[in-house]
N, C-alpha and C positions, 0 to 999 in steps of 0.2 A: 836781242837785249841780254838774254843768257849767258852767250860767249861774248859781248862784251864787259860785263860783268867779271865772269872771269878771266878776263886775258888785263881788266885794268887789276884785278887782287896781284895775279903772277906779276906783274909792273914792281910788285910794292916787296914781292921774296915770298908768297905765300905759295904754298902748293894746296892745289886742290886736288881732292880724291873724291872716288866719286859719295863717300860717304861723306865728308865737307859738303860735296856740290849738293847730296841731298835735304842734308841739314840746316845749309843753308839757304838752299831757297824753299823750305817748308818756314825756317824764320822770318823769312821777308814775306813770304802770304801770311802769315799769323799774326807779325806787328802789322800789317797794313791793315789787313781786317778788325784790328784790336781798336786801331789808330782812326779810322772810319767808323768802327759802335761809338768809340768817344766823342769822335766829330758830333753823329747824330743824335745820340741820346741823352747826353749830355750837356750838348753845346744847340745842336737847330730845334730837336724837338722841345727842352727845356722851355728856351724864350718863346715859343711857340704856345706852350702851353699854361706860361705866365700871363701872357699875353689875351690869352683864353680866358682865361678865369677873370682878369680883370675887366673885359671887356662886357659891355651894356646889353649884345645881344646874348639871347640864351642858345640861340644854335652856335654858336661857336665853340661852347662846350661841348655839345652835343658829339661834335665828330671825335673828341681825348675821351669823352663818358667810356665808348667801346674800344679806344686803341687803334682806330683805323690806322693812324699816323706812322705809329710805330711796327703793327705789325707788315702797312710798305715798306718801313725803312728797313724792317729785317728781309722781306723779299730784296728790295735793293741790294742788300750786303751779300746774299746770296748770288747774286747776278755780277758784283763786283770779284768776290771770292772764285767765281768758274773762269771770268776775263782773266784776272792773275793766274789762276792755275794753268791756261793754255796758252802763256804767256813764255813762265819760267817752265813749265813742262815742257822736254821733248812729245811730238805728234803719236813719236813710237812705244812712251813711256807705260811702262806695265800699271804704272799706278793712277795715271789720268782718268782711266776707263773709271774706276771706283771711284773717284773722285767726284766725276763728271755726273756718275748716276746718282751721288749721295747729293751733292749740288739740286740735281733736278727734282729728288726728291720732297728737299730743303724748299726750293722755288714753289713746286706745289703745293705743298701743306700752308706756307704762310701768305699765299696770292689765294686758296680755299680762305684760311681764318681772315683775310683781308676782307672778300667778299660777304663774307659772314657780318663783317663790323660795319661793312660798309649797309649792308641790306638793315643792320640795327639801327643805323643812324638817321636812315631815310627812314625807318618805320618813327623814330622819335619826332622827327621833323613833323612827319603825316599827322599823328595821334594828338598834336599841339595845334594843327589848323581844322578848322569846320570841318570841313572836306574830308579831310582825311580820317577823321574820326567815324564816319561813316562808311568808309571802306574796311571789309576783314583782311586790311594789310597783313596782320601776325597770320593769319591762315595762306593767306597767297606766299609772302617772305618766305614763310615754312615750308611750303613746295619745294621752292628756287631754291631752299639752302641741300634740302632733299636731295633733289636732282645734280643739284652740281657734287654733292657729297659721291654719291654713286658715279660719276664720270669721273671726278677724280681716285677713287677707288680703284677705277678699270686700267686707266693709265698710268697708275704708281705699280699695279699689280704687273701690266707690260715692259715697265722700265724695269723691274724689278728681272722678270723672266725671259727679258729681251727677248717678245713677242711684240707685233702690232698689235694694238688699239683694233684695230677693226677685226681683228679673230675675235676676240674677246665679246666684242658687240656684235658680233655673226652669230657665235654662241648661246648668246642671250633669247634666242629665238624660241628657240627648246623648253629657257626657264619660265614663256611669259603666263602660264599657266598659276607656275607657283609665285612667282611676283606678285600678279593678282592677288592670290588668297594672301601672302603678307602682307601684302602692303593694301591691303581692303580699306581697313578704315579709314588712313590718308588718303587715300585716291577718293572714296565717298566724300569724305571732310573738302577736300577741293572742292569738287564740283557744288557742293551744298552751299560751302563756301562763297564761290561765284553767285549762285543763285540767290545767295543773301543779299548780296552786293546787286547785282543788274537789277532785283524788283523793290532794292532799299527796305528788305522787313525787318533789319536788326542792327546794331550798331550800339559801340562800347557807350554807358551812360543810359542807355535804355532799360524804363521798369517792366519786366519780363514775369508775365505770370504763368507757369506750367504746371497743372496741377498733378498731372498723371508723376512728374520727376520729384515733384515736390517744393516747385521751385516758384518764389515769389520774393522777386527783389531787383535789384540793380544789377545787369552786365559788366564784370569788370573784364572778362576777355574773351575774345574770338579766336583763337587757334586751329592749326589745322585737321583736330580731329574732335575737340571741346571748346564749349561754350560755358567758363563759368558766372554763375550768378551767386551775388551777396544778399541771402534773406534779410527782411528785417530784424529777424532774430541774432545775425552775423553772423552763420553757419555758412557753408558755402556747398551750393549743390553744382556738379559737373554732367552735364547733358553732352550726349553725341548732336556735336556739330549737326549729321544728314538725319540725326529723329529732327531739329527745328522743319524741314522740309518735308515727311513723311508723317509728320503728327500736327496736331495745330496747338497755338500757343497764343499771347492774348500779349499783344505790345502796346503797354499806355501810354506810347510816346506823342501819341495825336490829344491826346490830356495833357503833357505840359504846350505842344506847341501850337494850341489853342486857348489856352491860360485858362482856361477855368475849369474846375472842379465839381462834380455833381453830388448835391443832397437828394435823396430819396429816401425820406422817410415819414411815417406815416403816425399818427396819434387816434386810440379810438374812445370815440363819443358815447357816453351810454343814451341809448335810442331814448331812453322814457324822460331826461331833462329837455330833448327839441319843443319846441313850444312857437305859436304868436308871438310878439312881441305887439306889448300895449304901449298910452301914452306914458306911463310911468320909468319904465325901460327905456322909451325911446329919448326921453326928455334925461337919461341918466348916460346914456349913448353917446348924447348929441358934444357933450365934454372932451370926448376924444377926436383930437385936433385929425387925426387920419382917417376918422369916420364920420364927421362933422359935413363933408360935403356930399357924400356918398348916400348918406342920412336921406339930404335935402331932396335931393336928384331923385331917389328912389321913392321916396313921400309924395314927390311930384306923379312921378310915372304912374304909381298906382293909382294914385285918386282920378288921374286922367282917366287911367282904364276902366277903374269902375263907374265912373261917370258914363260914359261913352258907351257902358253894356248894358247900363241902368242896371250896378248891382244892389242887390238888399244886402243892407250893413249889420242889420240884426242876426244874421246866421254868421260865424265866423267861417264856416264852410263854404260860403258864396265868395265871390271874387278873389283878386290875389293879397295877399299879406304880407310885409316882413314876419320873418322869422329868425329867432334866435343863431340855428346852425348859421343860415346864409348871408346872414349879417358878423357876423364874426370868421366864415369862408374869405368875406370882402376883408376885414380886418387885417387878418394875415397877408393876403394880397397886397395890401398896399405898404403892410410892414415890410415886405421883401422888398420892396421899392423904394421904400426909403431909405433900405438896408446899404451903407458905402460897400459894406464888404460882397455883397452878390453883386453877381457881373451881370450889368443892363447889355448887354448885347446877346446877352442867352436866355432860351427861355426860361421864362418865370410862371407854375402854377399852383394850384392851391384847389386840390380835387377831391370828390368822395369817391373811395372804392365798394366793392360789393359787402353791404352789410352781413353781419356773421354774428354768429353766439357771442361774441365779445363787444361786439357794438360797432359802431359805424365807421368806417376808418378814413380820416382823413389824414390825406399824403401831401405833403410840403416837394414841390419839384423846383429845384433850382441850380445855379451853378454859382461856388467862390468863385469869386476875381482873384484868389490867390492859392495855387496848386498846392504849395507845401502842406504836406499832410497834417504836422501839429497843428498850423493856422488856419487849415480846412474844418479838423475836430473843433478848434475852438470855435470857430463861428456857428458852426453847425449847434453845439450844447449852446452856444448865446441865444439862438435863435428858439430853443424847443425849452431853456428856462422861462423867455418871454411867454411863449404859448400855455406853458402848464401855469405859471404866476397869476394869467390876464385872463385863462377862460372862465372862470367862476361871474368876472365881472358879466359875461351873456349867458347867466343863469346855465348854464352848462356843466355837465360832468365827466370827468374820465374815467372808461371803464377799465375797472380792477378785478379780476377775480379774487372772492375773499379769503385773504390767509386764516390762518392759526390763531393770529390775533383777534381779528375780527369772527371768528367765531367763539375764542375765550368769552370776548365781552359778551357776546350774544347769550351765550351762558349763565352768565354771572348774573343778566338782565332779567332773564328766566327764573333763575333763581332767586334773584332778590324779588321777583312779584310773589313768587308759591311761598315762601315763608313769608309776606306780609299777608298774605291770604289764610294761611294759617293760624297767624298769631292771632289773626282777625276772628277767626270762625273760635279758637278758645276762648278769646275775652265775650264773646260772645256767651260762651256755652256758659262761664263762671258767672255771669251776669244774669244768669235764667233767662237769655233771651236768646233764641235758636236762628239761625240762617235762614233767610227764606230759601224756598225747595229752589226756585230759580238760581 
């Protein structure tokens, strides 16, 4: 194609030299290649990417987000540019060789960045389905981009020093000592990586609690050597990837995909208001629609029992009784149950713990039906305003240790008796009549 090229210019009166013949077929691979970017990037990848954007699914974007398109089309032009040069090149030509290696060079770095955008694409794809959100795609991707970075390394360095590829990886034998120590923490981060993955313990969107790192919040990413988390606070703490494997760590993702949320907390009773409950009480009881039946039932049971044991009603220490605490234990009980926002399919209880200097503690156990933390809190303070508002109604009290305030008044109470005792004993004395000695 060369010599016919020039044998039709000489047709037309032109002389060619070989400096013409070089310039000019360095012009004709320059407009061909100029005239092939404009085809593509202008003309295929443009409508391509109009086409993209306007369209209804979202991975179609996904593959122009990273440029995968383009940087083929530039390996392509590279692949096109080395045809033409061994084309109008003589086999013998002194300038082909450099050519040929700057081409290959060209070929590998944008068929590396291709693979690069191409591995971004697929992780966007993964991180938008279920599935995929549970694999450490960014840590495994991050491997593969690793490893191909370093293979292409070896063989730009060979084309470069017109060595084979396989001296180079011979070599490598020697290094794998110090390879190791560099590259330690990617190679840990992998495998920890995997082992995230095969036994499913973590995945983006998971609430991660680590206290030793400092870390209590939301997973925003898995990487090949970190794992970072978003505190509630929106600080953001970074954990080595292979500490989640060698340290233990606390994933509450079995709390959202169980949907209910747990209360555990407890309120304490001062021991000296528990009491009997008389008919005055009970008859004041019987009003509330949630203990109205419960009332009944248990009025029954007893009187059965003491009948049956032939007990004496004159002792209150003889047979069984309601009682204030355990009638108000049932209260709560059945308030959680009536409760929309706690979840009936979990347990529900309403226990006394081990009495203590502060008084008896009773602990509310349940779980929201709805995990979000604000609407967790708020049910929860719904639930322990009702209990502090209603316990007075079962002659009951909360114990307080006494503040500042209450011993002010206590004070004040003190002293307002010793000066009316006082004033007492002078009006006395001004009256001639003396205090008794008692």
């Amino acid at each position: 194609m060369r010599e016919s090229l020039f044998t039709w210019l000489e047709s037309f009166g032109f002389t060619i030299t070989p400096v013409i013949a070089a310039v000019l077929i360095l012009g004709i691979i320059l407009i061909t290649a100029l005239a092939i970017h404009i085809l593509l990037h202008q003309g295929i990848l443009r409508v391509m990417e109009i086409y993209a954007k306007q369209s209804q699914r979202w991975w179609h974007a996904a593959f122009f987000r990273h440029r995968l398109f383009t940087r083929l089309a530039l390996t392509l032009q590279a692949v096109i540019l080395l045809t033409q040069a061994r084309i109008w090149l003589e086999a013998d030509s002194p300038v082909l060789p450099a050519i040929e290696t700057f081409i290959f060079l060209w070929v590998l770095l944008f068929s590396l960045l291709s693979l690069f955008s191409l591995l971004d694409t697929v992780e966007d794809l993964l991180l938008n389905s279920p599935q995929g959100k549970r694999l450490p795609v960014r840590g495994i991707f991050q491997s593969v981009k690793l490893a191909a970075f370093l293979l292409a390394l070896i063989y730009a360095i060979s084309l470069v020093i017109g060595k084979s590829p396989a001296i180079l990886l011979s070599s490598l034998g020697a290094m794998t000592a110090v390879l190791l120590l560099v590259f330690k923490d990617p190679i840990l981060g992998l495998v920890a990586g995997i082992q995230l993955s095969a036994n499913n313990m973590l995945a983006v969107g998971d609430w991660l609690e680590m206290p030793k790192y400092g870390a209590d919040g939301d997973v925003i990413d898995i990487n090949l050597t970190t794992v970072k988390v978003r505190n509630w606070d929106k600080t953001i703490t970074t954990i080595p990837t292979y500490a989640l494997i060698s340290d233990s760590f606390k994933n509450w993702r079995g709390m959202t995909e169980a949907g209910g949320r747990r209360i555990k907390r407890s309120i304490n009773i001062d021991a000296t208001s528990v009491k009997f409950l008389d008919e005055n009480d009970l008859e004041k009881l019987r009003k509330a629609q949630l203990l109205s039946a419960y009332i009944e039932n248990k009025i029954a049971e007893i009187k059965r029992y003491n009948q049956e044991n032939n007990v004496d009603p004159s002792s209150p220490v003889n047979g069984r009784r309601m009682t204030n605490l355990g009638t108000f234990r049932a209260y709560v009980t059945a308030y959680l149950k009536a409760n929309p926002n706690i979840h009936s399919g979990m347990i529900q209880m309403v226990r006394q713990l081990q009495p203590g200097p502060q008084g008896i503690p009773l602990e509310v156990y349940a779980f929201t039906s709805d995990t979000a933390w604000v609407v967790h809190e708020g049910v929860q303070a719904d639930i322990f305003d009702h209990i502090f508002a209603v316990i007075p109604e079962f002659g009951l009290r909360v114990y307080q240790s006494p503040s500042g305030y209450d011993v002010r008044e206590a004070l004040k109470h003190v002293g307002a008796q010793t000066a009316a005792a006082v004033e007492n004993a002078a009006n006395s004395v001004t009256s001639g009549q003396l205090p008794s000695p008692e």
